[in-house]
N, C-alpha and C positions, 0 to 999 in steps of 0.2 A: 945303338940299342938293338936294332934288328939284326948285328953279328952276334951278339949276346942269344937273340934268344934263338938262331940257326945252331948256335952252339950249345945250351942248352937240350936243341932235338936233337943234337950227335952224342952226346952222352947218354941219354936215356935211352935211345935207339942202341947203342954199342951195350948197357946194361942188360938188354932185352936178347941182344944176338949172346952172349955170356951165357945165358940163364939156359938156351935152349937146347937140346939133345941132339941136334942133327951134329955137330963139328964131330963128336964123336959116339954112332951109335952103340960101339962095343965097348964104349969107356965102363956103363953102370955095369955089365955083367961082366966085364974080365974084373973091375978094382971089387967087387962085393964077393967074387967066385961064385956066382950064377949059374949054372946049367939048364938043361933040359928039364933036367925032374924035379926043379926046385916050384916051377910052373907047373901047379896043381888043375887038372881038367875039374870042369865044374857039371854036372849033370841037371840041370832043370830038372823041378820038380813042384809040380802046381796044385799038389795036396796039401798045402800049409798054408793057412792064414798069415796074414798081414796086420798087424794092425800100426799103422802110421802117425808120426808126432810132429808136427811145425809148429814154429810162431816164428812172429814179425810186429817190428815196431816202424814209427816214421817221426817226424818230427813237425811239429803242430806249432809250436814257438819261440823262438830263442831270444831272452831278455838276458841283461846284466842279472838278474838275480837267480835266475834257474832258465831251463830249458822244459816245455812242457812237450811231452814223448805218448803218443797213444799206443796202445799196446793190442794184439789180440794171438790168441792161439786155434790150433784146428788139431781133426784126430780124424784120420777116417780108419776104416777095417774092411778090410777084403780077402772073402774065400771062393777059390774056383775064379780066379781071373774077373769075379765080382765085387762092386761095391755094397757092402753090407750095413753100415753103417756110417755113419757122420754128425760131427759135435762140433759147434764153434763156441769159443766164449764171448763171454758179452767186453767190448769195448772198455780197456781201463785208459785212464790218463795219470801219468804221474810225474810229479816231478824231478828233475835231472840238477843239482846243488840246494840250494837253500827249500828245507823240507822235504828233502830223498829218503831223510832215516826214518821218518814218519811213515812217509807212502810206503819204501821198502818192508818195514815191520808190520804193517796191514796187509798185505796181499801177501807175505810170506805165512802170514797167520792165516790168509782165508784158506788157503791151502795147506798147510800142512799144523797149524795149531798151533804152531809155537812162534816165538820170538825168532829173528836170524841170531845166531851165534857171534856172527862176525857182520861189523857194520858195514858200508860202502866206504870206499875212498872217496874223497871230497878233490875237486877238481877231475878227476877224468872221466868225463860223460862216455864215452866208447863202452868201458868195462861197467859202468853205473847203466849204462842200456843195456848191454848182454843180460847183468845180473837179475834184470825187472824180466827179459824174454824169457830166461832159461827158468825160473820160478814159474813161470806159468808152463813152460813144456813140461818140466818136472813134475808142478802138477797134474796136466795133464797123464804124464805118464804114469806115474803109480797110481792114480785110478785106472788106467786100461791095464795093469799089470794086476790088479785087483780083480777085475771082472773079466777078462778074455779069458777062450777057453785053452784050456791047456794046449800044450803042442802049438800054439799061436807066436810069428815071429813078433815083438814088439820092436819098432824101429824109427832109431830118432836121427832127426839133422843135425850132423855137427859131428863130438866125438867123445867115445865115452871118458872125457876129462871133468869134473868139475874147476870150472874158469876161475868160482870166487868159494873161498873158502865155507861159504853156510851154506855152499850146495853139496858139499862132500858127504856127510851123511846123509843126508836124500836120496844121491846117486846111490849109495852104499843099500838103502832101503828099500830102492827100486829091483836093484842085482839080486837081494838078497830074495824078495819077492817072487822076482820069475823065479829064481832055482828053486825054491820052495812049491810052486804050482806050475811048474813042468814048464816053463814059459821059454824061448830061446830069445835075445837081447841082443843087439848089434844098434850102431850107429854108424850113418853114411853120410862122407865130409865133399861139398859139391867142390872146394877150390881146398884142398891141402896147400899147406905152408911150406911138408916138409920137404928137404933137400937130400940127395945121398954124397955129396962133396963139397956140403957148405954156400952152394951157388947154384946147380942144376933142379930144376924139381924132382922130386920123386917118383911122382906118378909118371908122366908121361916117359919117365925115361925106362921105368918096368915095363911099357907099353913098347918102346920101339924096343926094348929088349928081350923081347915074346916076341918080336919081329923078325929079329935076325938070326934070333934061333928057330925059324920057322913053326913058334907055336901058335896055335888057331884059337879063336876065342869061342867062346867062354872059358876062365880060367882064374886063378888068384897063386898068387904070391906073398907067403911071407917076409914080413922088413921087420925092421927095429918099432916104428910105430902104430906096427896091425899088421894088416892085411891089404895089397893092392891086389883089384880083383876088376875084371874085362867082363862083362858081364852078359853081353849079348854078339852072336859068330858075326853079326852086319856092324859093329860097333867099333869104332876107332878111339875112343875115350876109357880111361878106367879112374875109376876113385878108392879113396885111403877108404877101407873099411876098420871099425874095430870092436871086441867083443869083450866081455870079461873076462881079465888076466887068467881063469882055472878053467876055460875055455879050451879041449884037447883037439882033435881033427875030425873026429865026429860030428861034434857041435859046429865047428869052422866048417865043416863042409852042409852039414845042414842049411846054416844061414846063407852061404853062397847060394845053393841050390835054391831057399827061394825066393831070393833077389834077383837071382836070373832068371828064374818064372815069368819075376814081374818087370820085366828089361824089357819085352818089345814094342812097346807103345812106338807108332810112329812118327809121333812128334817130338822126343824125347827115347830114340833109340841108344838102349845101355843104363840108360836112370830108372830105379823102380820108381814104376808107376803112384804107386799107392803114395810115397812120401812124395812126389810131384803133386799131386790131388789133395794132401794136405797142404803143401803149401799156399797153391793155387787159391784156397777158402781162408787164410790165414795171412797171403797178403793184405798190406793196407796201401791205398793207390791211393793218387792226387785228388780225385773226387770225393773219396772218404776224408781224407783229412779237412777240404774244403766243409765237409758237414759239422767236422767238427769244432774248427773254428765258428763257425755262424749259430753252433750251440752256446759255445763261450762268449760268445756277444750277446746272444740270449737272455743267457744266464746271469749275465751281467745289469743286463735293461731290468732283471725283475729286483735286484739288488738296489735300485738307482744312483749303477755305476754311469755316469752318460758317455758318448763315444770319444772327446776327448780323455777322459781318467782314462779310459780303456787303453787309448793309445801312448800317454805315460805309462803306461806299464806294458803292455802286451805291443806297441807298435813296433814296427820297425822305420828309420827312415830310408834304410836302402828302398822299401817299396815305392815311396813317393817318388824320390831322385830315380827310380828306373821306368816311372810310366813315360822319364822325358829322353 
């Protein structure tokens, strides 16, 4: 067994040496026809607001019959390299299988007043938690797309896709929003998926590929799925940016501009600031989930559930069999 699992760490190891950009750094820009000038210089500019979107969920219990998932979101805004504002929401719990179409259709409703269009899939918890996050950033977003002032960048985590089909016109009402009140829209994705040969990542190989053609950062690059954009000159990282499809190089250089503003924080050099500082208030950590359990026991005592019922339904036994 213990050749098994040496072999095992040779595979994943050998999948990992695959994926990365060093075996060949001129492979992304000779096979794409890459040059020089495809590598747009980015000019910082710190007269534009920010206004920033995150959310985060964790997981609070996982039963045969559902998965209970806490929820929360954050939004800060910032002008002049300041924080000008910040909003958290209050703490949701919802459930993940048995009773999601419920929870989902109440919180889609607190937000935006209707019904979802489209229900969740049953069985895949991953896409059933996105869809509870992304409803709450969405809300969040079209209300700061509502009240920000104009010329304000709005700017979300992730990427302007909607994931699950009853986000699509929300997203479309968000778009529609800023252009209508001068608003400029972008989304910054921390770990892209995508590849440019099926195997390499994307990003980082646009990066050593600005490298070898001696360009200096700050900068962004045009792909198939946005923009890859180096955001600060001390920064070795760059991320998939991306804007609305009617989005010409005005606007693309706009948004670049002030996301590289807000790059130099030095604990997070290259990442705008301002979506770091939402998430930062939008995490939910071990100690907050502990809170919430010990509500849910609570909440329970006042029902006269007693702590066996509880643990019929909400225990688990891995925690016993692990205190030994």
């Amino acid at each position: 067994m213990k050749g098994t699992y040496v072999q095992d760490l040779i595979r994943v190891v050998a999948d990992i040496k695959q994926r990365r950009c060093n075996l060949s750094p001129t492979g992304f820009i000779a096979e794409q026809g890459i040059g020089s000038d495809d590598y747009v210089r980015i000019v910082p500019a710190d007269d534009r607001a920010i206004t920033a979107v995150d959310g985060s969920n964790a997981t609070v219990y996982s039963t045969p019959f559902f998965t209970l998932d806490v929820f929360r979101g954050a939004v800060t805004g910032y002008a002049r390299q300041e924080r000008v504002m910040l909003r958290q929401t209050p703490l949701r719990i919802f459930r993940i299988g048995d009773g999601q179409d419920e929870d989902y259709a109440d919180v889609h409703r607190d937000y935006f007043g209707c019904e979802p269009a489209v229900p969740l899939d049953m069985g895949d918890t991953l896409a059933a938690e996105a869809a509870f996050r992304d409803t709450i950033e969405y809300g969040l977003a079209m209300a700061a797309a509502r009240e920000a002032s104009p010329g304000t960048l709005l700017l979300l985590d992730g990427a302007l896709y909607a994931e699950h089909p009853s986000h699509a016109p929300i997203l479309d009402a968000i778009t529609d929003t800023c252009r209508e009140r001068g608003l400029l829209l972008a989304a910054v994705t921390k770990n892209a998926g995508a590849t440019w040969d099926g195997k390499q990542p994307l990003v980082p190989a646009a990066v050593k590929g600005a490298a070898t053609l001696g360009i200096q950062p700050p900068w962004y690059l045009k792909v198939k799925e946005g923009y890859v954009a180096c955001l600060h000159s001390s920064s070795a990282r760059g991320f998939l940016v991306t804007v609305p499809d009617a989005y010409g190089d005005e606007e693309v250089s706009a948004v670049c501009s002030a996301l590289s503003s807000y790059a130099g924080d030095g604990r997070v050099v290259g990442y705008p600031y301002p979506l770091m500082d939402a998430h930062r208030y939008a995490v939910i950590r071990h100690d907050l989930v502990r809170h919430v359990r010990n509500d849910i026991i609570a909440g329970c005592a006042t029902q006269s559930i007693n702590y066996l019922d509880y643990e019929d339904i909400l225990g688990d036994y891995h925690d016993e069999l692990n205190r030994y």
